[in-house]
VEXLO-568262 format. One record per residue (C-alpha): x, y, z; residue in one letter. Coordinates in steps of 0.25 Angstrom, whole numbers, padded with zeros to 4 digits, always signed. Layout:
// VEXLO-568262
XYZA/...
This chain:
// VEXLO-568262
+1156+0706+0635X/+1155+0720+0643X/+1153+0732+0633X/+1153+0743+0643X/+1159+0746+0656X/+1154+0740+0669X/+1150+0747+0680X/+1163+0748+0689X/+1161+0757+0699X/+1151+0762+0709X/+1146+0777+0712X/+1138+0780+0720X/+1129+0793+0723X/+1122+0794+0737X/+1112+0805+0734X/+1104+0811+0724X/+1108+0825+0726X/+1111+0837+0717X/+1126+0832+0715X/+1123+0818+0713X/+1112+0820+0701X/+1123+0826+0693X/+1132+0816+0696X/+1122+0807+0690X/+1120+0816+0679X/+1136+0819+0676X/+1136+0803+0674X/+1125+0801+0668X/+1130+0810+0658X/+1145+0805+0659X/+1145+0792+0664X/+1159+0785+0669X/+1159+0771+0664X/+1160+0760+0676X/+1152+0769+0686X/+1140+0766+0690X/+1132+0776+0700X/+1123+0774+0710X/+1113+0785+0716X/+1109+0782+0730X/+1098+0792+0736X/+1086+0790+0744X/+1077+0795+0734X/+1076+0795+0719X/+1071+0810+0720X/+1082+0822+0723X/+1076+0833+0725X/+1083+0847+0722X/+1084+0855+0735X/+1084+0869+0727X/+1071+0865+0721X/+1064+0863+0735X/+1060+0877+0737X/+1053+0877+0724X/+1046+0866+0726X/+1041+0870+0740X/+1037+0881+0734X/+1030+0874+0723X/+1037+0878+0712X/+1041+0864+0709X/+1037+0850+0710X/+1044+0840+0716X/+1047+0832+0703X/+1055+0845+0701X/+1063+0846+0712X/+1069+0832+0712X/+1078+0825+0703X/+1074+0811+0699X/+1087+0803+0703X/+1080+0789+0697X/+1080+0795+0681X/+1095+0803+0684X/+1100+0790+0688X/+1095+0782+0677X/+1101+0792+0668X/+1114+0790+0675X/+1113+0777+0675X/+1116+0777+0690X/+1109+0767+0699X/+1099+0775+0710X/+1099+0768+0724X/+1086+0775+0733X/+1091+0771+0747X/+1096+0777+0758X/+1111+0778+0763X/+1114+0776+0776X/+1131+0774+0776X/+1143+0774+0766X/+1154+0764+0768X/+1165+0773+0762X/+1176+0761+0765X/+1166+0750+0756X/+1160+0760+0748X/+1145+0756+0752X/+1133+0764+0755X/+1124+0759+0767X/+1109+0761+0761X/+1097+0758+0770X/+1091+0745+0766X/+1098+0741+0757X/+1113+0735+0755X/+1124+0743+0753X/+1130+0749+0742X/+1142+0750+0737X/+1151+0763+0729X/+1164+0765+0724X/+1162+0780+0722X/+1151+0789+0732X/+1144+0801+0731X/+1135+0807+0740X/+1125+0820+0738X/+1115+0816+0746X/+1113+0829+0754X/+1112+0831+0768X/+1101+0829+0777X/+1092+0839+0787X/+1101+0841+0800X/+1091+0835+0811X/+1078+0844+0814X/+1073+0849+0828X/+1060+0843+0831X/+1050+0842+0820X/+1050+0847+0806X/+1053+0843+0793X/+1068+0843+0786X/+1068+0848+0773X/+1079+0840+0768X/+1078+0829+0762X/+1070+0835+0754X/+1064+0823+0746X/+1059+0821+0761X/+1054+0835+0763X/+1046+0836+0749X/+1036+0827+0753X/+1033+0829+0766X/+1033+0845+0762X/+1022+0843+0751X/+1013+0837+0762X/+1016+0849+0771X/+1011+0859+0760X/+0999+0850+0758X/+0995+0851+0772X/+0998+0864+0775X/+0990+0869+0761X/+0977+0859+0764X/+0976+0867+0778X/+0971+0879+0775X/+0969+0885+0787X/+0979+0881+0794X/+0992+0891+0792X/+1003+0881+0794X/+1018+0887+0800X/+1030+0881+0793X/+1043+0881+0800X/+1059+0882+0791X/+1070+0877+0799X/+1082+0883+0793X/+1081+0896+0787X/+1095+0893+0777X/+1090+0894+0762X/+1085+0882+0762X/+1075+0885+0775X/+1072+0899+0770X/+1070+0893+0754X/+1059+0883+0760X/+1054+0894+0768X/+1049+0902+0757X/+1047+0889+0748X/+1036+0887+0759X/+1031+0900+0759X/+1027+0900+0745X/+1021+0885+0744X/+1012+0885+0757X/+0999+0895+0760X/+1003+0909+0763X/+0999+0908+0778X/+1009+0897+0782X/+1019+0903+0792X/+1034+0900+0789X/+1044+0902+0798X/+1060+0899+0793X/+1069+0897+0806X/+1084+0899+0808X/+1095+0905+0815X/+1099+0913+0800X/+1095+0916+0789X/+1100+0911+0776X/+1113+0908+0783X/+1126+0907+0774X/+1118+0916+0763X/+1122+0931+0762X/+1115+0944+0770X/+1109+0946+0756X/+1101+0931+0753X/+1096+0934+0769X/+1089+0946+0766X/+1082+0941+0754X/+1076+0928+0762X/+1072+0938+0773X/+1064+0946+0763X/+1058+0933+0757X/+1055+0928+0770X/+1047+0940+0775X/+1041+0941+0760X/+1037+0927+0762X/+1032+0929+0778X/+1041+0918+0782X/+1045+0919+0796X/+1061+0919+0797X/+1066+0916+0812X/+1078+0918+0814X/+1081+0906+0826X/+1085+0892+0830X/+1076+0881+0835X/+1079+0879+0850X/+1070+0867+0853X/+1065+0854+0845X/+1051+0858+0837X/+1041+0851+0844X/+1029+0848+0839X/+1015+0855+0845X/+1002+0849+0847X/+0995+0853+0833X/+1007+0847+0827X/+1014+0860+0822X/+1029+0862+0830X/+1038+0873+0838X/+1049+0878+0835X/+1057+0885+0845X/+1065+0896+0841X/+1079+0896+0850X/+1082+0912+0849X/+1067+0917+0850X/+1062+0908+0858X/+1049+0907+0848X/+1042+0896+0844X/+1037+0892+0829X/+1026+0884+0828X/+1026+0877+0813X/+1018+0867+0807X/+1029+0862+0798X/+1046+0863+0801X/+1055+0862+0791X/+1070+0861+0792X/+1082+0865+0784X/+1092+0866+0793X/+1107+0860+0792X/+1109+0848+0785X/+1118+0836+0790X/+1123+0824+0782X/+1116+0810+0781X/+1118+0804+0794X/+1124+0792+0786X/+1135+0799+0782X/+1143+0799+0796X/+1146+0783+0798X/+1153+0783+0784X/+1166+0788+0787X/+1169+0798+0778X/+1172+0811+0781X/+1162+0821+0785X/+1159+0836+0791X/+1155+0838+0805X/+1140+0836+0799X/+1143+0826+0793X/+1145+0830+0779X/+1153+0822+0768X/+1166+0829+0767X/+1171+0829+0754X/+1183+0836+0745X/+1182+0845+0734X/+1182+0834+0725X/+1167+0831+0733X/+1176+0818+0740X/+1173+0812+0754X/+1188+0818+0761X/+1188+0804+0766X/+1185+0795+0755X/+1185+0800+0741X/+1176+0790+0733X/+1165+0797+0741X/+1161+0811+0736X/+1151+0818+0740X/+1142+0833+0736X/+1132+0842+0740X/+1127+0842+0756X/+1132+0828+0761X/+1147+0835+0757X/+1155+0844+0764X/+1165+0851+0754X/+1178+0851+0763X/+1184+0866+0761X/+1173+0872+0753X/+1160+0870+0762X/+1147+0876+0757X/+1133+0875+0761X/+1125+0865+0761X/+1118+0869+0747X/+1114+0860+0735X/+1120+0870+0725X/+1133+0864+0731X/+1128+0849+0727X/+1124+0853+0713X/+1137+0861+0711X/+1144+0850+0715X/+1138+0837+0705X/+1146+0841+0693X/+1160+0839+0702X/+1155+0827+0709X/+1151+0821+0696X/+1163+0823+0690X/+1171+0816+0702X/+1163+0806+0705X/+1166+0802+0690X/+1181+0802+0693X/+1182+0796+0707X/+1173+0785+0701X/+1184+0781+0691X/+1194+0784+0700X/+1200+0797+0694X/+1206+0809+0700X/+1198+0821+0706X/+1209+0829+0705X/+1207+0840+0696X/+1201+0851+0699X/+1188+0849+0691X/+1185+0839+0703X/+1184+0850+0714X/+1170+0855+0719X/+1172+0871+0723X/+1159+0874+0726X/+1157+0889+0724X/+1155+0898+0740X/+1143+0906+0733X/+1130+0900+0724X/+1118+0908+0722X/+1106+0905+0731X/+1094+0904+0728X/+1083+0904+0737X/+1068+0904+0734X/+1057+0911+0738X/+1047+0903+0735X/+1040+0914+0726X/+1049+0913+0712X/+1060+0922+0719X/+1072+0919+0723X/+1084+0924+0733X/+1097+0924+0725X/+1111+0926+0735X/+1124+0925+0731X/+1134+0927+0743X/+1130+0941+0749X/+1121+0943+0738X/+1105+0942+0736X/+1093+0943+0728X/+1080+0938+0727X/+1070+0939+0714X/+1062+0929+0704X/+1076+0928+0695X/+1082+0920+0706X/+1071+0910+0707X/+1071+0909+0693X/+1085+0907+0691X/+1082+0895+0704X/+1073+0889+0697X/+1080+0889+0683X/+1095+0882+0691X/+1085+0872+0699X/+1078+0868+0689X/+1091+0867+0679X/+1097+0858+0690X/+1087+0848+0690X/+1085+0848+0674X/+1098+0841+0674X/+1091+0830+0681X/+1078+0827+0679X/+1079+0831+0665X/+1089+0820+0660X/+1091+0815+0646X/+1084+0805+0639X/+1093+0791+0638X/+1094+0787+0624X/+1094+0772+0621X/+1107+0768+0616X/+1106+0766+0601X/+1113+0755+0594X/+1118+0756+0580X/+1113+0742+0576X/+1102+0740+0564X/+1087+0737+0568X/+1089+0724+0564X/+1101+0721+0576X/+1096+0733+0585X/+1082+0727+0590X/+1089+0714+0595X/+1100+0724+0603X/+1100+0717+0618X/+1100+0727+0629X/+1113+0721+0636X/+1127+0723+0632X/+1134+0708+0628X/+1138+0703+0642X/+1144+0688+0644X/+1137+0678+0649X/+1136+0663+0655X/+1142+0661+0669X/+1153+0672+0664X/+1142+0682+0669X/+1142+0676+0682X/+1145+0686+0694X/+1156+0684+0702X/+1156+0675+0712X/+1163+0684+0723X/+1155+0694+0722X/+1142+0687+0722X/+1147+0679+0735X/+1149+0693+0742X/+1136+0696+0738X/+1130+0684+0742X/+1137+0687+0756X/+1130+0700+0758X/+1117+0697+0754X/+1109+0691+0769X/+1109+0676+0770X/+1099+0668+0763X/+1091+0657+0771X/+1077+0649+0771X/+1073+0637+0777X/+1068+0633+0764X/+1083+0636+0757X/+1092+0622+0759X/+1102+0629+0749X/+1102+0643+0743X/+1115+0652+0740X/+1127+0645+0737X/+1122+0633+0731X/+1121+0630+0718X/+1105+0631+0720X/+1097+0635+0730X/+1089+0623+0737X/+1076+0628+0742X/+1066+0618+0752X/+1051+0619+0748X/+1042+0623+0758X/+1029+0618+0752X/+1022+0610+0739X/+1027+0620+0731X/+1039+0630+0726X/+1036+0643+0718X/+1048+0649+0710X/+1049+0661+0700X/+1059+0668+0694X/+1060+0682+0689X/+1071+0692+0686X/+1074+0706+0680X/+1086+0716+0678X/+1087+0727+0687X/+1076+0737+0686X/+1081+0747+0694X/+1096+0753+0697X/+1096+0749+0712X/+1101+0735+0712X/+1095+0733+0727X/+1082+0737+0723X/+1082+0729+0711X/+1085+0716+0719X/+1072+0719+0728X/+1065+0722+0715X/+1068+0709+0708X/+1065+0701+0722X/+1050+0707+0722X/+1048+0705+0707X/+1053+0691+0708X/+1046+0686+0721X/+1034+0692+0718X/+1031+0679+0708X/+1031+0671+0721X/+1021+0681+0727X/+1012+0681+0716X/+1011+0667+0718X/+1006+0668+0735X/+1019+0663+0738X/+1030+0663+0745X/+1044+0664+0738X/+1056+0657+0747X/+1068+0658+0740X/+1074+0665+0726X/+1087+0663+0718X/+1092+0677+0711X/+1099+0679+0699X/+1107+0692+0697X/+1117+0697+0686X/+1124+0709+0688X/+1130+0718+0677X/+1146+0720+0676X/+1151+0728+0685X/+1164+0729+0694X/+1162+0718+0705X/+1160+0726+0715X/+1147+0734+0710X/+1143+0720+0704X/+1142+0715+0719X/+1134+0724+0724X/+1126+0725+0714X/+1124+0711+0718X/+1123+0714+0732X/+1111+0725+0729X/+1104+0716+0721X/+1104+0705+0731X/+1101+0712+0742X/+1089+0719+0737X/+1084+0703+0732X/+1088+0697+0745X/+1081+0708+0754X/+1068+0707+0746X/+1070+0692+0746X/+1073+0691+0763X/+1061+0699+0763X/+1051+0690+0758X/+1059+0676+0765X/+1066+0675+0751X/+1078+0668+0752X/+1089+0670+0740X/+1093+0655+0739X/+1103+0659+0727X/+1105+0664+0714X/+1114+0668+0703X/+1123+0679+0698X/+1128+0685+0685X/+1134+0696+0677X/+1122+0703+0667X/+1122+0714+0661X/+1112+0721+0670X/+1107+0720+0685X/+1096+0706+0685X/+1089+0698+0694X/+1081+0686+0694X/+1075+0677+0705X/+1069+0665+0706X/+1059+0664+0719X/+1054+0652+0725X/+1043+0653+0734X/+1031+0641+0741X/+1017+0646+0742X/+1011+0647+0754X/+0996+0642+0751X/+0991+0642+0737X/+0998+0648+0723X/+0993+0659+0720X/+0992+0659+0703X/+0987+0670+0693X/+0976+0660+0690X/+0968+0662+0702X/+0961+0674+0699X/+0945+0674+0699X/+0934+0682+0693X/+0931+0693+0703X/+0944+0694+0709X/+0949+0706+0709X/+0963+0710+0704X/+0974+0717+0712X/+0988+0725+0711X/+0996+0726+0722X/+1008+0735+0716X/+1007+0746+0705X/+1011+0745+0691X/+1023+0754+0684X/+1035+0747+0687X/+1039+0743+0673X/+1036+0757+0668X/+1045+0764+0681X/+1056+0754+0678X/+1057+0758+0662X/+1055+0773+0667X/+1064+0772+0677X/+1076+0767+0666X/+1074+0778+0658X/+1073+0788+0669X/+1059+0791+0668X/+1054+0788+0682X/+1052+0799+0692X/+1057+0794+0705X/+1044+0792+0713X/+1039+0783+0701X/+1052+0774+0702X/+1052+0773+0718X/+1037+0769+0717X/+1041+0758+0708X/+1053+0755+0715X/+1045+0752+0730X/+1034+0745+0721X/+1045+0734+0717X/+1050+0733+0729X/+1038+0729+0736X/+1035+0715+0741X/+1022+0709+0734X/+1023+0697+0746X/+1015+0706+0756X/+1003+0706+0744X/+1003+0693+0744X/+0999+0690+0757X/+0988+0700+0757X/+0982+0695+0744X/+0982+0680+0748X/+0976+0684+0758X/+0966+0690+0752X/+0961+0677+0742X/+0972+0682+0728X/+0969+0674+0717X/+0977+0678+0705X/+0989+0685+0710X/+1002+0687+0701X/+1014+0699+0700X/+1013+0710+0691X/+1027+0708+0684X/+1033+0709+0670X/+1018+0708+0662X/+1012+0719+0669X/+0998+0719+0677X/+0990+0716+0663X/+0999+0704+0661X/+1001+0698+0673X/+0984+0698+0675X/+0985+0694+0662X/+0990+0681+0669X/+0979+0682+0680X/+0969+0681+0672X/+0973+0671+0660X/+0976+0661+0671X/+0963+0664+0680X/+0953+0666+0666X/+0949+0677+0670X/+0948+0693+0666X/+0949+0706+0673X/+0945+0720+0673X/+0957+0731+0676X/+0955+0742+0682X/+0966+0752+0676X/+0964+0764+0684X/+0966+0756+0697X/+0979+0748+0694X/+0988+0753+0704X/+1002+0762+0694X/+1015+0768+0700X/+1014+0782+0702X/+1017+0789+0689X/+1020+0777+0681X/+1008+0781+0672X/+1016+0793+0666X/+1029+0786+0665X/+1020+0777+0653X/+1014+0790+0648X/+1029+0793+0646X/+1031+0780+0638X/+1039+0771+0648X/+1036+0755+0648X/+1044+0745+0651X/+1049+0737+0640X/+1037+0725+0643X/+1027+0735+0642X/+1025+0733+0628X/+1022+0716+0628X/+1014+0718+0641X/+1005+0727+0635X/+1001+0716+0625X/+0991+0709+0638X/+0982+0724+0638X/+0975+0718+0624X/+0968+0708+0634X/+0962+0719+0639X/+0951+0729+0637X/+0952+0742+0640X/+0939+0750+0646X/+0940+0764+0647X/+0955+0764+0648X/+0963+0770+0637X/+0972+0763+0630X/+0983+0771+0633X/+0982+0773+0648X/+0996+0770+0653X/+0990+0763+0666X/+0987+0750+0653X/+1002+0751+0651X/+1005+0749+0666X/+0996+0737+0666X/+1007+0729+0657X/+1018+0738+0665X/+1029+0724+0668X/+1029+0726+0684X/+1042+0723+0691X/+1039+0720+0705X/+1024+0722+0702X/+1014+0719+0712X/+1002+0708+0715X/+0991+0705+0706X/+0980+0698+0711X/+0966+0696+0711X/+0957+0694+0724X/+0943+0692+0728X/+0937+0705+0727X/+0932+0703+0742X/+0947+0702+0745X/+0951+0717+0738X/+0950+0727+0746X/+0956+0720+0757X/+0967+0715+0751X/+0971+0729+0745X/+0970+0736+0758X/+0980+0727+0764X/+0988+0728+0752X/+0990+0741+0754X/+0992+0742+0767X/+1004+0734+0763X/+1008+0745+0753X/+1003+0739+0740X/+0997+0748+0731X/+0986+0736+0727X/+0975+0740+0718X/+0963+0731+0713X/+0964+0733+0699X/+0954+0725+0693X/+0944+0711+0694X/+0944+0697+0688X/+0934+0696+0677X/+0929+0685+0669X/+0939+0683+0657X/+0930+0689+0647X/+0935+0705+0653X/+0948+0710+0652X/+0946+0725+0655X/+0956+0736+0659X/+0946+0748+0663X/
């Protein structure tokens, strides 16, 4: 029995621009049944470009000036994809993404901006700027740590945008840093009023305004700093730093997809934001080109445009007509400009007019800020309540009624084609794997390991999940020294239309089968179902290569080690509610989907005893198992067991995952010594880890070179505590 609409159709957003996060918003506020959206973008961060300035300037923080796509999509119920694109298939309606499969759409739209035309010679683009940002807070550093050294800074561009960062400078580095701002005009495409204002700021600020062209490449001097040579004047300027904002060009990736495009290569759309040559592919802000009503490329345009784009992406989804006129995008000739001056003033223009004054950065602050209010701020989501009596309501199931039995089962078209796109499955040791009944796997020694383990999707990127669920479930075959060979998979898939059901399949498999190749796994078969959400289990077989390395071997003396942080199952149940900010959830993401096979080899090397993964009973249960089976007792060092960035204050906040609770039941084995009791670093200790790392315990002649390598490897491995007599259990 199906109670609500499948999902039926696919959209698809390629960038998180400042048209796009109101798309996500408009639908997370007014969904369409049937439609599921996807967000692809290379970064879970978007950082708003009017906000840049104040945040060189130092008036903001970099949490303020981006907006957390991670928590927007959850609240739109959208998946978020962080990948790169590198083509469209307009014809098959797929997107090329670098390593990874394709993906497919029924409906695209892109806002994913435009890139930095290339530069001349050395220096630094400004856009993107999620690149810029960093590499800009290591520049400040440097230049402020060197006192007395005056640093020279280069502008390459002396638009808004150059002369905005210019000043932005000026106003967040020390007073006797030279700043130059080159180009052939000033302010171009802003009135005689708005020039003469930046001129003023300019000469206020002593920042040298040149009014020229480069002529040469900038070449690099001996003490490191570069020349630049000027094409009129014939002048050199010698800089420590070079930063460009000149024209803009669209992704190079853009021009093998055959739609219709600009001499730069820009998307050329309608006034219903349509690609002229294929209409199921909108696309706003600077990647378009608006055909009969061109503006600059500005970002006031994009956010003008969200509301229209919203609203049509919502009609073409569902195949009605854009035909009336609330459908048409008429962006206005003139906006307000508003450029700052880096001392809480503020040039206003409006066509030939211009002034400049504190109540023009304040009104700049006050429309920034606003903006990104809308989407950092969302609202709380409220569990459904159901009108049932307590005595029915506690045994409410989280599913929807779905049938079941082999009327579940997937199609058998669709799981073929799959099954025909995923790479060829082969090993000396499978005599019979897909296709049959059963797969027929030849033992290789005394001895065959098998496992199985399984979960539903964790996260909204079904590749990643299938990578994910490949590490979690090998790793049992690591923790026990050996060497997995071959694996069966059972997926269910949630109802949708068969297209999307098959390349939900596809992603899934993909992302098992490349993490599988990777290790010498061979996929010898499996099984596929209808569910009512995204699941996969595996079972692994794997032969040991030597001796089986058990949880029992651990001795008085060793000491124990930790070769992954803790913090996934915190992340996860922060990340549904929207809770996560983005660097948290990408470090948990990359610790997932990291290999624990490369541990092994350094730690059986180094004489392991006990070794086990850290899964769904946390480090304080699954030591728990170390030490009943070996008799033994420990002594936990809290302060050095290694946490994911930030994952402390999300437990501050109140977030646990739903097996917190029972796993905390194991901490009463324990006894606490200067710790307090409600330290949140104890809750992490029975945090269920998915894809957690190794925990083992070594001779402690073997510890410091078995953690050096470890790291060298990219392990974050800590030893955490020693092997005591069965008498101590201390946390301290």
């Amino acid at each position: 029995m199906q109670s609500e609409i499948p999902a039926l159709r696919d959209l698809v957003l390629i960038g998180g621009g400042h048209s796009h996060v109101q798309v996500l918003k408009k639908f997370a506020m007014n969904p369409v049944p049937g439609v599921r959206i996807t967000l692809i973008s290379e970064s879970a961060l978007s950082p708003y470009s009017g906000m840049l300035p104040g945040y060189i300037a130092g008036t903001y923080s970099e949490k303020d000036i981006n907006i957390a796509l991670g928590p927007l999509c959850v609240f739109a119920k959208a998946r978020l994809i962080c990948a790169r694109v590198t083509g469209i298939d307009p014809v098959e309606n797929t997107i090329a993404l670098a390593d990874r499969p394709s993906l497919r759409f029924d409906v695209l739209s892109l806002n994913c901006g435009a890139e930095q035309a290339p530069v001349t010679g050395q220096g630094m683009r400004v856009k993107p700027l999620n690149k810029f940002m960093p590499k800009w807070a290591e520049i400040k550093k440097r230049i402020h740590a060197d006192t007395h050294y005056a640093s020279s800074i280069a502008i390459i561009g002396a638009g808004a945008g150059g002369a905005e960062l210019a000043l932005s400078f000026r106003a967040s580095l020390p007073a006797n840093t030279g700043i130059h701002l080159v180009g052939p005009s000033l302010l171009p495409g802003h009135g005689s009023g708005a020039v003469k204002q930046l001129e003023a700021a300019l000469a206020e600020k002593e920042i040298n305004y040149v009014c020229d062209r480069l002529t040469a490449e900038a070449a690099n001097t001996a003490d490191c700093t570069v020349n630049l040579t000027l094409q009129y004047s014939s002048q050199t300027i010698r800089a420590d730093h070079v930063f460009w904002v000149t024209d803009v060009r669209a992704p190079q990736w853009l021009k093998a997809t055959g739609l219709e495009q600009d001499e730069r290569g820009f998307l050329r759309v309608d006034d219903r934001l349509r690609s002229r040559s294929h209409p199921h592919i909108f696309a706003a802000g600077d990647v378009a080109h608006l055909v009969g009503q061109e503006r600059p490329k500005a970002g006031v345009y994009a956010v003008r445009a969200g509301p229209i784009l919203a609203d049509n992406l919502a009609l073409a989804i569902q195949g009605l007509s854009l035909a009336k006129s609330s459908s048409q995008f008429r962006p206005q000739r003139y906006h307000l400009n508003l450029i700052g001056c880096g001392d809480d003033t503020a040039i206003a223009s409006w066509g030939p007019l211009a002034t400049r004054g504190r109540i023009w950065w304040q009104l700049k602050q006050w429309i920034d800020e606003k903006f990104m209010r809308r989407f950092n701020d969302l609202p709380s989501m409220q569990t459904p309540v159901h009108a049932l009596p307590n005595a029915l309501a506690e045994h409410l199931p989280e599913d929807l009624m779905r049938c079941g039995g082999c009327g579940a089962k997937l199609a058998a078209d669709p799981l073929r084609r799959v099954l025909a796109r995923l790479p060829a499955q082969s090993s000396v040791n499978l005599k019979l794997g897909i296709g049959d009944d059963a797969a027929e796997v030849i033992n290789t020694g005394p001895t065959t390991l098998a496992t199985v383990d399984g979960f539903r999707s964790m996260v909204s990127d079904p590749y990643l999940f299938g990578r994910i669920a490949a590490h979690h479930s090998l790793n049992d075959i690591f923790a026990m020294a050996a060497k997995p060979s071959a694996a069966l998979a059972f997926v269910t898939v949630p109802l949708m239309a068969e297209a999307m059901m098959e390349d939900e399949l596809f992603q899934l498999m993909s992302g098992l089968v490349d993490v599988l190749n990777a290790h010498d796994v061979v996929l010898a078969g499996g099984h596929s179902a209808e569910g009512a959400e995204l699941n996969l289990g595996l079972t692994v077989l794997g032969a040991s290569a030597g001796v089986v390395s058990t949880k029992a071997a651990a001795q008085i003396g060793h000491g124990v080690i930790l070769t992954k942080p803790l913090g996934t199952g915190v992340v996860l149940a922060g990340d549904m509610r929207g809770q996560v900010e983005s660097k948290l959830s990408s470090a948990c993401m990359a610790s997932m989907d990291q290999s624990n096979w490369p541990s092994i080899e350094v730690l059986v090397a180094h004489e392991v005893g006990a070794l086990t993964d850290v899964t769904g009973f946390g480090l304080a249960g699954h030591l728990g198992e170390i030490l009943r089976g070996a008799g033994c007792g420990v002594k936990l060092r809290l302060a050095d067991i290694p946490m994911l960035p930030g994952v402390e204050a999300l437990v501050r906040q109140g977030v646990a995952s739903s097996l917190q609770k029972a796993n905390a039941l194991v901490l009463q084995d324990y006894k606490l010594v200067g710790i307090d009791a409600a330290d949140p670093k104890l809750q992490l200790l029975v945090d269920p880890q998915t894809s957690g790392g190794m925990l083992a315990t070594l001779p402690q002649h073997q510890i410091a070179a078995c953690l050096d390598q470890l790291r060298v490897l990219g392990y974050e491995a800590t030893q955490i505590g020693e092997i005591c007599d069965a008498s101590i259990m201390e946390i301290y």
